[in-house]
N, CA, C and O atoms as a GROMACS GRO file, in nm:
protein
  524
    1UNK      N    1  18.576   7.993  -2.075
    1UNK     CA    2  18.658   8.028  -1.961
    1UNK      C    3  18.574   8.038  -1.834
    1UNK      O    4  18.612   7.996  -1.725
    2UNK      N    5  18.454   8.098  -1.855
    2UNK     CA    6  18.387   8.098  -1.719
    2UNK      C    7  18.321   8.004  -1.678
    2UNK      O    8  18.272   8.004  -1.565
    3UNK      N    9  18.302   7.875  -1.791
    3UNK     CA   10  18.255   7.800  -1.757
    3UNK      C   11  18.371   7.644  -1.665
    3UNK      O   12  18.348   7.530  -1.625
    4UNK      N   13  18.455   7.711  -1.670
    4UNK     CA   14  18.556   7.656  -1.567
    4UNK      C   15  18.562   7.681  -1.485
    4UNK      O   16  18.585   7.589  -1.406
    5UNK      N   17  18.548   7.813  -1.430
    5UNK     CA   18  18.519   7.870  -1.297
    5UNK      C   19  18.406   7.868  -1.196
    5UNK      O   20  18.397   7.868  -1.073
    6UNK      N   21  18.301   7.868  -1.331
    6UNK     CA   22  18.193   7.824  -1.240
    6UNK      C   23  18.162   7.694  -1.176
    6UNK      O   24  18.085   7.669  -1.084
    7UNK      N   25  18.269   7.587  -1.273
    7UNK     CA   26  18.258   7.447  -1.200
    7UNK      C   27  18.372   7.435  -1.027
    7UNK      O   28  18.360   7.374  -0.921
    8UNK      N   29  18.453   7.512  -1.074
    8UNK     CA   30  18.563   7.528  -0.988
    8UNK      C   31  18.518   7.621  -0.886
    8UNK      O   32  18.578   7.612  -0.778
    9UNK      N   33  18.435   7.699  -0.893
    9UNK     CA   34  18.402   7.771  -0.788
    9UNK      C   35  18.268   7.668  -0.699
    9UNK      O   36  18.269   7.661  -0.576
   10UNK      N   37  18.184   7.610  -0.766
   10UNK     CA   38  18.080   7.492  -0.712
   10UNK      C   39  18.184   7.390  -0.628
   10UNK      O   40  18.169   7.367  -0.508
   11UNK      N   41  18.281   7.338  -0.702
   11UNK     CA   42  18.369   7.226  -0.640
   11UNK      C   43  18.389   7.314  -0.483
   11UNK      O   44  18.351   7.260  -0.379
   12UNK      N   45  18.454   7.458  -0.482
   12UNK     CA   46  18.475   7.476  -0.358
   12UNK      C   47  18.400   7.515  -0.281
   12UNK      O   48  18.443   7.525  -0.166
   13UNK      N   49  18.264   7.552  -0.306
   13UNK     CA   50  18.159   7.528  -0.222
   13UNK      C   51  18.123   7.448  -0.141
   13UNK      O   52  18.093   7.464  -0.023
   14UNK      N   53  18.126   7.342  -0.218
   14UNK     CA   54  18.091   7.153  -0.187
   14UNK      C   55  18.145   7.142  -0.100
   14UNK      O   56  18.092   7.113   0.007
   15UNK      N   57  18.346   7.172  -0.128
   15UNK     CA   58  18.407   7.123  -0.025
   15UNK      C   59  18.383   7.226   0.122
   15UNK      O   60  18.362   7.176   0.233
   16UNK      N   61  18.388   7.360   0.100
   16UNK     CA   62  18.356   7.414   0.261
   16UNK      C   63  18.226   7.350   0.294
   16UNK      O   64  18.215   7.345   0.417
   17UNK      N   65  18.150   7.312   0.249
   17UNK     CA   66  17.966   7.241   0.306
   17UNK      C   67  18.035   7.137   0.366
   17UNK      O   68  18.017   7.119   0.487
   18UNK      N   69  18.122   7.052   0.297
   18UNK     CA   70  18.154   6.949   0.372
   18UNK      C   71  18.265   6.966   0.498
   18UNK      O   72  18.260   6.918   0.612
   19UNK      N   73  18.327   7.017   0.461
   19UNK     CA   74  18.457   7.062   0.577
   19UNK      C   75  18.339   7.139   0.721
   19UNK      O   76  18.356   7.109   0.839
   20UNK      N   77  18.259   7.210   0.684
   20UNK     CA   78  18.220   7.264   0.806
   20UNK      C   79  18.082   7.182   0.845
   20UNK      O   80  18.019   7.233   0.938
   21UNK      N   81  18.032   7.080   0.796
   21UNK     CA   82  17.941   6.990   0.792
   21UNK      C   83  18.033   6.845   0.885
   21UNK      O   84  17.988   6.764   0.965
   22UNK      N   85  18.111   6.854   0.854
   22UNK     CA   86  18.244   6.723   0.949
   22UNK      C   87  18.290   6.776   1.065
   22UNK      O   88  18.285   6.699   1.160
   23UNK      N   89  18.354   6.934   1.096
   23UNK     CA   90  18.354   6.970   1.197
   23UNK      C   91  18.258   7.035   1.301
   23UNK      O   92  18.305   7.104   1.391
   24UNK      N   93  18.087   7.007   1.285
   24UNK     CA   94  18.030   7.038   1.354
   24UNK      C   95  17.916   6.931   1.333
   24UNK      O   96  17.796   6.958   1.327
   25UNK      N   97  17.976   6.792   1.321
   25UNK     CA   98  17.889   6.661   1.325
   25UNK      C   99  17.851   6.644   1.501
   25UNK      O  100  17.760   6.565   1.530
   26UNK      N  101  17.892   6.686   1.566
   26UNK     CA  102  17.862   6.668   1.718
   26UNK      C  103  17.732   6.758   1.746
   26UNK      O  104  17.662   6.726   1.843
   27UNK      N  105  17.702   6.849   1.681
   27UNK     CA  106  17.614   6.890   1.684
   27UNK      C  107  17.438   6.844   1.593
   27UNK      O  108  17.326   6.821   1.638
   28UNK      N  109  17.473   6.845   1.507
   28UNK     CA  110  17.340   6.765   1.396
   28UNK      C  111  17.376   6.631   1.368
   28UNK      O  112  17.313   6.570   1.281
   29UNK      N  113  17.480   6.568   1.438
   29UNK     CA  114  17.415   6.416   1.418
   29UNK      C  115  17.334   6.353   1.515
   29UNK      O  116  17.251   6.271   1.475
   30UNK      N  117  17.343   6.382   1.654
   30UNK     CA  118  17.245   6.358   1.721
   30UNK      C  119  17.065   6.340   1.633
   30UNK      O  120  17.012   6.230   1.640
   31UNK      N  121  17.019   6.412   1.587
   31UNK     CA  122  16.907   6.478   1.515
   31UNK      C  123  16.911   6.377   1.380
   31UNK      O  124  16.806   6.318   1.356
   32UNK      N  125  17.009   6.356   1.302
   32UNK     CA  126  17.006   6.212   1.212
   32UNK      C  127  16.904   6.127   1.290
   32UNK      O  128  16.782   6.117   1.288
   33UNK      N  129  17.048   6.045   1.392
   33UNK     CA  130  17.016   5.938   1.420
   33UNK      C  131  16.901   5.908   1.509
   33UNK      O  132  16.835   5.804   1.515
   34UNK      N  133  16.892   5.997   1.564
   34UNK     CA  134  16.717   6.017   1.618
   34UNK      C  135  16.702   5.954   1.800
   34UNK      O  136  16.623   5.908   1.882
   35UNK      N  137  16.828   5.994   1.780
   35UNK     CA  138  16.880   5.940   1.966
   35UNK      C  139  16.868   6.063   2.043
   35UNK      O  140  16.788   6.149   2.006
   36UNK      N  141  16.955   6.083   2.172
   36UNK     CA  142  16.901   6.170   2.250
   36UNK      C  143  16.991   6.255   2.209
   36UNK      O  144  17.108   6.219   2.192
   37UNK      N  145  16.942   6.401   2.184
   37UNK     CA  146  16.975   6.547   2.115
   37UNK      C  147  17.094   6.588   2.221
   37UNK      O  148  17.200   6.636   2.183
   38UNK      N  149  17.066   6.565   2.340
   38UNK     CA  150  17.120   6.649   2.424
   38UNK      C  151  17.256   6.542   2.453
   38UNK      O  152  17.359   6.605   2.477
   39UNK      N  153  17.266   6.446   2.453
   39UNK     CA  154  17.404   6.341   2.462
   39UNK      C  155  17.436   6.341   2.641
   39UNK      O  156  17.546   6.333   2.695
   40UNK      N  157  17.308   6.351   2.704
   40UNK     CA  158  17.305   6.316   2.882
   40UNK      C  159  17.179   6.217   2.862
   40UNK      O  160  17.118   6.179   2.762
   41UNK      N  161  17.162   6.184   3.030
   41UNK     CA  162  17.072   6.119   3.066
   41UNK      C  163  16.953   6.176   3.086
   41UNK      O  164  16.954   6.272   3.164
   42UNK      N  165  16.833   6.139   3.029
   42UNK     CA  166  16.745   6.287   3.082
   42UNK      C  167  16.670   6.159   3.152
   42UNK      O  168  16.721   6.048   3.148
   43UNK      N  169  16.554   6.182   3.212
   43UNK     CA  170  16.472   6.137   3.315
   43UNK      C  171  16.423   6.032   3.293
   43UNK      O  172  16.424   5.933   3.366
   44UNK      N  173  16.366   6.048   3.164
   44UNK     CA  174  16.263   5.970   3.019
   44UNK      C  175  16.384   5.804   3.024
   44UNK      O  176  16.344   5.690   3.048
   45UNK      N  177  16.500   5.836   3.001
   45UNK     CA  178  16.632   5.747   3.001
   45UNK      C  179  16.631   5.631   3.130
   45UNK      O  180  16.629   5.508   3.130
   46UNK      N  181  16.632   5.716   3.218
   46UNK     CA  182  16.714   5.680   3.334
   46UNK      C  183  16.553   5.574   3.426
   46UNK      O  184  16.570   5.481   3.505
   47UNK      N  185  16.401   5.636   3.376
   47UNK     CA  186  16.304   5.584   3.405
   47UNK      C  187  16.322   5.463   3.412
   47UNK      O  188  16.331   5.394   3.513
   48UNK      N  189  16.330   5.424   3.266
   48UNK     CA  190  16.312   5.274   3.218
   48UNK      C  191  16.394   5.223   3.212
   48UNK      O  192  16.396   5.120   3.144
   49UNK      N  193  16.522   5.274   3.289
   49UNK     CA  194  16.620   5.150   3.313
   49UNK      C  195  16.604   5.073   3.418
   49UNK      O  196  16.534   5.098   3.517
   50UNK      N  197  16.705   4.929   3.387
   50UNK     CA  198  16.701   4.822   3.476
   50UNK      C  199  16.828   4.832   3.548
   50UNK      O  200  16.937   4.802   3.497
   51UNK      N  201  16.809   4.884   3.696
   51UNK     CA  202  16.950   4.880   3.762
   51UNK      C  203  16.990   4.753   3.845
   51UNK      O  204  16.911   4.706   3.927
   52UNK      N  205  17.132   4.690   3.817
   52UNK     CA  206  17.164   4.546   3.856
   52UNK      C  207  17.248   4.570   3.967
   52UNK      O  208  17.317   4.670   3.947
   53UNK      N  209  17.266   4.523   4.064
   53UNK     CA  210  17.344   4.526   4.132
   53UNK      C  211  17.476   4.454   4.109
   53UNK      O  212  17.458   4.342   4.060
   54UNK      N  213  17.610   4.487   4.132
   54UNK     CA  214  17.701   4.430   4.099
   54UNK      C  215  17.746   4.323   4.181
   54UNK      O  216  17.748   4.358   4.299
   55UNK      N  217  17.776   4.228   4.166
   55UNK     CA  218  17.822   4.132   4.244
   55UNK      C  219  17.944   4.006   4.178
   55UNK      O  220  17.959   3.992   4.056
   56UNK      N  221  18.029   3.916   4.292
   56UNK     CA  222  18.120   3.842   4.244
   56UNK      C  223  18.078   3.706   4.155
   56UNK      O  224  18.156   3.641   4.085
   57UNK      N  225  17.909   3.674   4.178
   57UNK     CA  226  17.911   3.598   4.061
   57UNK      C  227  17.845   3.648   3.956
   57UNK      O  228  17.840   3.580   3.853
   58UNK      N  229  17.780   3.783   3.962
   58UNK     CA  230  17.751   3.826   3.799
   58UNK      C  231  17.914   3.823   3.743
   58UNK      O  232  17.923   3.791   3.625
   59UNK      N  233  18.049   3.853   3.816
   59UNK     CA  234  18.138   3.872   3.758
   59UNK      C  235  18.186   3.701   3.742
   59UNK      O  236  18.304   3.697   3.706
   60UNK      N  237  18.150   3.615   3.753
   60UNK     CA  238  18.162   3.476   3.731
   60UNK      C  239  18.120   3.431   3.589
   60UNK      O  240  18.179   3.365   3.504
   61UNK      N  241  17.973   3.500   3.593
   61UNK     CA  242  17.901   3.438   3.483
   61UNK      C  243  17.945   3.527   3.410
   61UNK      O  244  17.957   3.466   3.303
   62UNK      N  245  17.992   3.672   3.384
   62UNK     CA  246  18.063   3.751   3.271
   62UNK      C  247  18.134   3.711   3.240
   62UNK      O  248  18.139   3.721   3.117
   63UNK      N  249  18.252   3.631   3.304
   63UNK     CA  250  18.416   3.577   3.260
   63UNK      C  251  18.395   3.462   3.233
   63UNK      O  252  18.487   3.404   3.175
   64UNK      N  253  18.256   3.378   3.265
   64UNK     CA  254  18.283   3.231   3.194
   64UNK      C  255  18.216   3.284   3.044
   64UNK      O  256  18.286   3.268   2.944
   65UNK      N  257  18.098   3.338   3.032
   65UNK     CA  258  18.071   3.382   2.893
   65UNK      C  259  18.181   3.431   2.800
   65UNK      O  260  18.188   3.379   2.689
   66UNK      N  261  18.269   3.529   2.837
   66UNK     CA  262  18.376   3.563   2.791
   66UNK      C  263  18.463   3.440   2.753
   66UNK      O  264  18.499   3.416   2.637
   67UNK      N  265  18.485   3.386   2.831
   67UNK     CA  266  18.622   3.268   2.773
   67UNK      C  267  18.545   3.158   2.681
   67UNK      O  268  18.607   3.064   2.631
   68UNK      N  269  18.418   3.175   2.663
   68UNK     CA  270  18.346   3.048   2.596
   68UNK      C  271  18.370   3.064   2.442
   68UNK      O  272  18.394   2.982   2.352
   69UNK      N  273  18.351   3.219   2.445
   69UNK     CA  274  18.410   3.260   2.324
   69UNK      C  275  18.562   3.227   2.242
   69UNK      O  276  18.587   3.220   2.121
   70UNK      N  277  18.633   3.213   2.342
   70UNK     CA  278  18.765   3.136   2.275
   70UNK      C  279  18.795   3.037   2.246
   70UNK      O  280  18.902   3.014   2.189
   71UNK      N  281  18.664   2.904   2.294
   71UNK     CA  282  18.694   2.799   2.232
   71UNK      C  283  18.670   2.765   2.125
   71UNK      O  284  18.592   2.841   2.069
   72UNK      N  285  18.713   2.656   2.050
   72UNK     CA  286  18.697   2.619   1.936
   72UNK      C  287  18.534   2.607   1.865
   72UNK      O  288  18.516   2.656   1.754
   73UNK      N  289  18.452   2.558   1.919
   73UNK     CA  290  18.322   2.503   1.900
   73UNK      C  291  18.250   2.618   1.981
   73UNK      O  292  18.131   2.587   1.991
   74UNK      N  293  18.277   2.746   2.047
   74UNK     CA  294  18.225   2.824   2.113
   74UNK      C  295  18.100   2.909   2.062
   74UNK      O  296  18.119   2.920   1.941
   75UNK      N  297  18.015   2.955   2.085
   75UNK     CA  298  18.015   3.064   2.030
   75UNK      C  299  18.020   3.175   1.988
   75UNK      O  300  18.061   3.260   2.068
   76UNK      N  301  17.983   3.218   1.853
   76UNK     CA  302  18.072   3.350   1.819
   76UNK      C  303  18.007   3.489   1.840
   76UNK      O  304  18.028   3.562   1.744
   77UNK      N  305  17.937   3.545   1.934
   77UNK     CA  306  17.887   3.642   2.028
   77UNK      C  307  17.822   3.545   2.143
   77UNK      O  308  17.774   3.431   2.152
   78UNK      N  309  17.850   3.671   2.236
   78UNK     CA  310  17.714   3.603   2.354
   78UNK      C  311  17.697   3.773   2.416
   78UNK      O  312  17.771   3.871   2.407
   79UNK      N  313  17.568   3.753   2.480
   79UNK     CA  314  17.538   3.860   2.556
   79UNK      C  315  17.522   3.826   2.712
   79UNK      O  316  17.518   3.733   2.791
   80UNK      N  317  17.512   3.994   2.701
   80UNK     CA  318  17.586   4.064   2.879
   80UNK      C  319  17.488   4.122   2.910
   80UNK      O  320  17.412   4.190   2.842
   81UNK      N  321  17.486   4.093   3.039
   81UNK     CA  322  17.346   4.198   3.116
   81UNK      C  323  17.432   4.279   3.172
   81UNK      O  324  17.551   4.246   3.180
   82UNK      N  325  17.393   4.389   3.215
   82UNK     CA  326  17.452   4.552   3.257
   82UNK      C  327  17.586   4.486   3.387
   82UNK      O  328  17.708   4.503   3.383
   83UNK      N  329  17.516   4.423   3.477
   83UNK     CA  330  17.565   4.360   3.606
   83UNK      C  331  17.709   4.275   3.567
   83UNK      O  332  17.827   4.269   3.600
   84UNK      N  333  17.639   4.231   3.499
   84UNK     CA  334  17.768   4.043   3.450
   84UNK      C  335  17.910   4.183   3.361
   84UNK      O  336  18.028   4.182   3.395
   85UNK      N  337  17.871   4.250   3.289
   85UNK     CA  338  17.942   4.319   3.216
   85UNK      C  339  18.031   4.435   3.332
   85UNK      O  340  18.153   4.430   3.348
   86UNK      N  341  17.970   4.500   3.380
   86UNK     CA  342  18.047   4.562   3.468
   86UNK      C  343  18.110   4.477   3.603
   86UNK      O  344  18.215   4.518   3.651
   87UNK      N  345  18.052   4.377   3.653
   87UNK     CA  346  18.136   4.312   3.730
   87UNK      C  347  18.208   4.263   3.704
   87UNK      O  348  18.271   4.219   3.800
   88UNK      N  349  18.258   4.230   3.581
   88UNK     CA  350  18.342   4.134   3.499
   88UNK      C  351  18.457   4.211   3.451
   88UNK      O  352  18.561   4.157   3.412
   89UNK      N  353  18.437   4.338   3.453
   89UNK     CA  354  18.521   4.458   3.350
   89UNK      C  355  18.604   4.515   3.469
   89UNK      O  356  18.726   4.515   3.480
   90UNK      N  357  18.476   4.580   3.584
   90UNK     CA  358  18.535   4.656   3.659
   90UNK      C  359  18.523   4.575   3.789
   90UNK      O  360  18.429   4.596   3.866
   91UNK      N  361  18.607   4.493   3.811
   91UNK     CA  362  18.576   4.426   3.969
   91UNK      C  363  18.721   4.503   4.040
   91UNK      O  364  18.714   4.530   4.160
   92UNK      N  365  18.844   4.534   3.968
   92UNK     CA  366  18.930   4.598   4.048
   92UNK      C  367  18.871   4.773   4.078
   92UNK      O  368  18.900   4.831   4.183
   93UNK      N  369  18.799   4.828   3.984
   93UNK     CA  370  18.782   4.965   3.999
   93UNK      C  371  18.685   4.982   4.102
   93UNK      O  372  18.673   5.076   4.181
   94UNK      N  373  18.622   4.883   4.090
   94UNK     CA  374  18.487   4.912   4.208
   94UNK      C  375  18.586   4.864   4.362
   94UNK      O  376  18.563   4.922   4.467
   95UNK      N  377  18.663   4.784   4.357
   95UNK     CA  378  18.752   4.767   4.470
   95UNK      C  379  18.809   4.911   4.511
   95UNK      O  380  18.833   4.929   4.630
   96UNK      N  381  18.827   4.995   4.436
   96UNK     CA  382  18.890   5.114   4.436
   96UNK      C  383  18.782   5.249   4.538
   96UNK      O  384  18.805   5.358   4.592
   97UNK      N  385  18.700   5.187   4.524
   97UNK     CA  386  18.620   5.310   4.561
   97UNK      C  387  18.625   5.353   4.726
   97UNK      O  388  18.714   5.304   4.796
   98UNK      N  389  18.566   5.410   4.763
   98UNK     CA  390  18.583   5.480   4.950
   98UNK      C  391  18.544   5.356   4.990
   98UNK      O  392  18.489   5.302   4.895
   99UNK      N  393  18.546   5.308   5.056
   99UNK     CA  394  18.496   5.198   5.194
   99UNK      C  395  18.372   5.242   5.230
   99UNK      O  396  18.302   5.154   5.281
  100UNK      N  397  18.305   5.383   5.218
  100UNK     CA  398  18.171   5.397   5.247
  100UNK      C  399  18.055   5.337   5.133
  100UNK      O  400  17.938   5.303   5.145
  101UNK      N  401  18.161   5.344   5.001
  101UNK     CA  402  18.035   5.273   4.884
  101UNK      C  403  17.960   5.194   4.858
  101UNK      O  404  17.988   5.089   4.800
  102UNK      N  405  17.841   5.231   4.897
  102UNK     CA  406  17.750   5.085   4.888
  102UNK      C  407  17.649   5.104   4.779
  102UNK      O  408  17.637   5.220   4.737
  103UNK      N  409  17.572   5.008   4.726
  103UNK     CA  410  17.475   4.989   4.656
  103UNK      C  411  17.542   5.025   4.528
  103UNK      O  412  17.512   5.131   4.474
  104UNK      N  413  17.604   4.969   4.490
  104UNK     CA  414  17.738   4.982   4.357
  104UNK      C  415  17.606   4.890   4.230
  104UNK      O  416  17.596   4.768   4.230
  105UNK      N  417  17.528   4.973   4.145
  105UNK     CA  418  17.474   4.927   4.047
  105UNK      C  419  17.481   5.003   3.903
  105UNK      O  420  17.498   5.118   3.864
  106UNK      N  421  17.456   4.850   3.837
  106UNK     CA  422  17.491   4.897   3.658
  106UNK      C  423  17.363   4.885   3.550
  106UNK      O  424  17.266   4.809   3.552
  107UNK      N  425  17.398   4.985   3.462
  107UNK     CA  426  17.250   4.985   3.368
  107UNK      C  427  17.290   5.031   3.243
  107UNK      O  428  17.350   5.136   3.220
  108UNK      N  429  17.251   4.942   3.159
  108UNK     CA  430  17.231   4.984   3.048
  108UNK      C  431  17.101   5.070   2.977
  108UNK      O  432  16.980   5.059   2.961
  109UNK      N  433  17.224   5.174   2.945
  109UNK     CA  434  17.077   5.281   2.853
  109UNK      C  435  17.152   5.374   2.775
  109UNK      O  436  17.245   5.454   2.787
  110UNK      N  437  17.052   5.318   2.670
  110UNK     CA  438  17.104   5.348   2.499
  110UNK      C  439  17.189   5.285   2.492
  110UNK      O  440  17.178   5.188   2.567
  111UNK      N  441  17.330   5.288   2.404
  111UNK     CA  442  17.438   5.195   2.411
  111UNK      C  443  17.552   5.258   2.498
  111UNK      O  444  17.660   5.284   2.445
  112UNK      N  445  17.529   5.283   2.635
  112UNK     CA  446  17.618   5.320   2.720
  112UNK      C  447  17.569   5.263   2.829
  112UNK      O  448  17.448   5.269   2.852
  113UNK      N  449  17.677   5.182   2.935
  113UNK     CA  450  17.699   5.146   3.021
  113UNK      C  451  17.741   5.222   3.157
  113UNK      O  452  17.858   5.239   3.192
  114UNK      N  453  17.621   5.266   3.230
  114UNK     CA  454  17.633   5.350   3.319
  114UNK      C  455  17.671   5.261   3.465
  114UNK      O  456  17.644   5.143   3.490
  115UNK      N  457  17.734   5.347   3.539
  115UNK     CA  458  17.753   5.314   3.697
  115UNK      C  459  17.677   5.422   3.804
  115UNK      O  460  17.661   5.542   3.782
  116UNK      N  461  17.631   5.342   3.935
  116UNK     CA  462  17.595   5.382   4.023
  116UNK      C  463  17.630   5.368   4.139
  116UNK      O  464  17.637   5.247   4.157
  117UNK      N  465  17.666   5.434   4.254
  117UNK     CA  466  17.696   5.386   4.391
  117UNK      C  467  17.668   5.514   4.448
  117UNK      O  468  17.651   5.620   4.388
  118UNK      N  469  17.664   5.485   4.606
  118UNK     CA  470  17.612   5.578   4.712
  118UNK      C  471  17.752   5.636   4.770
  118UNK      O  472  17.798   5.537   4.828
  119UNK      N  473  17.816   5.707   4.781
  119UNK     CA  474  17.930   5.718   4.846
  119UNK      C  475  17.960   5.867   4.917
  119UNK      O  476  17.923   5.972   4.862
  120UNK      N  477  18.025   5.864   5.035
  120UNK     CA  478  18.029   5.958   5.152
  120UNK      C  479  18.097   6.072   5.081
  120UNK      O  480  18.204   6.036   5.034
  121UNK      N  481  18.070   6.195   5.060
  121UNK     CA  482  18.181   6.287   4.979
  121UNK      C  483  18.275   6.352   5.044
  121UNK      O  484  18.344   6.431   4.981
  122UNK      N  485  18.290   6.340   5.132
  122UNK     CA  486  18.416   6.379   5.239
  122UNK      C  487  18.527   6.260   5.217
  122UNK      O  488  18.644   6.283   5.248
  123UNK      N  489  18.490   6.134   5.164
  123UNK     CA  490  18.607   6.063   5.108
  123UNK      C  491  18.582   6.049   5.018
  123UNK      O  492  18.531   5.942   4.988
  124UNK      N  493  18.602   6.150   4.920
  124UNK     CA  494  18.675   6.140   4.805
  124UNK      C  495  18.759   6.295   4.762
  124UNK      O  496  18.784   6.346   4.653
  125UNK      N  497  18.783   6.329   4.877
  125UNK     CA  498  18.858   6.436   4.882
  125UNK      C  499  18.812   6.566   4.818
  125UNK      O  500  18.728   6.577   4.728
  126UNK      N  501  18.897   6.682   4.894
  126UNK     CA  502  18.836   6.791   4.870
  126UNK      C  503  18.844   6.767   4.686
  126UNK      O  504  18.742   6.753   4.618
  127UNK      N  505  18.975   6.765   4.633
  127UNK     CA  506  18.996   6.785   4.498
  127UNK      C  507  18.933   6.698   4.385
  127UNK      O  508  18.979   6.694   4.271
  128UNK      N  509  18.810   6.617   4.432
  128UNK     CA  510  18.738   6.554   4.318
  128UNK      C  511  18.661   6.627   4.273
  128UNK      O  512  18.643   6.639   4.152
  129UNK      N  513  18.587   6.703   4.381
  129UNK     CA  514  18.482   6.823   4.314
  129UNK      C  515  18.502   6.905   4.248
  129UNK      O  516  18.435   6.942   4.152
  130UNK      N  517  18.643   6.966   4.309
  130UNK     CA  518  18.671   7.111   4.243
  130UNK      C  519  18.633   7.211   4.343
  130UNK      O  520  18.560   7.157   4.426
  131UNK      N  521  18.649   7.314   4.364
  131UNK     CA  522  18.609   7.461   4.450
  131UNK      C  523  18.526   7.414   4.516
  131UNK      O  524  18.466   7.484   4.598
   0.00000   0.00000   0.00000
């Protein structure tokens, strides 16, 4: 008899290790995978990136790479530099921005696709900041 319990009491061990091991994966998986702990940009990051400036024919050469992929004889990946990828993705959002935004550049670091621009903070209204 107790030796049923003691398996049944192990089984529910296991499962709380795992139940509270799944809801606090945001915390110790960082530390697995051996990427950055903190899940920002720290300095070390942002050093050795390559910042592209965005422009209408990196967004040329993004959308012809893109459609090459749909042809028949195409091929089946191609790669994107930070620039070609965000001009290609975001050419209406960057249209979106204040009229003061300049120097609108993109970088890849780690597998996230960051944006940059210079922009006046008096247009973008009091309520983007907050207080």
């Amino acid at each position: 008899m107790f030796g049923c319990l003691r398996s049944l009491g192990c089984l529910v061990v296991i499962a709380a290790l795992a139940a509270a091991a799944w809801f606090t994966q945001d915390r110790w998986m960082p530390y697995v995978r051996g990427g950055n702990v903190t899940g920002a940009v720290g300095p070390t990051d942002v050093a050795g990136a390559v910042w592209q400036p965005l422009s209408d024919s990196a967004a040329a050469v993004g959308r012809r790479r893109v459609q090459s992929l749909s042809e028949r004889s195409g091929p089946v990946f191609v790669n994107l530099g930070a620039a070609d990828l965000a001009s290609y993705a975001l050419t209406e959002v960057v249209k979106q921005l204040p009229p003061s935004a300049r120097d609108v550049e993109a970088a890849v670091i780690g597998d996230r696709l960051y944006l940059r621009a210079s922009v006046n903070l008096r247009e973008l209204g009091s309520d983007a900041l907050g207080p």
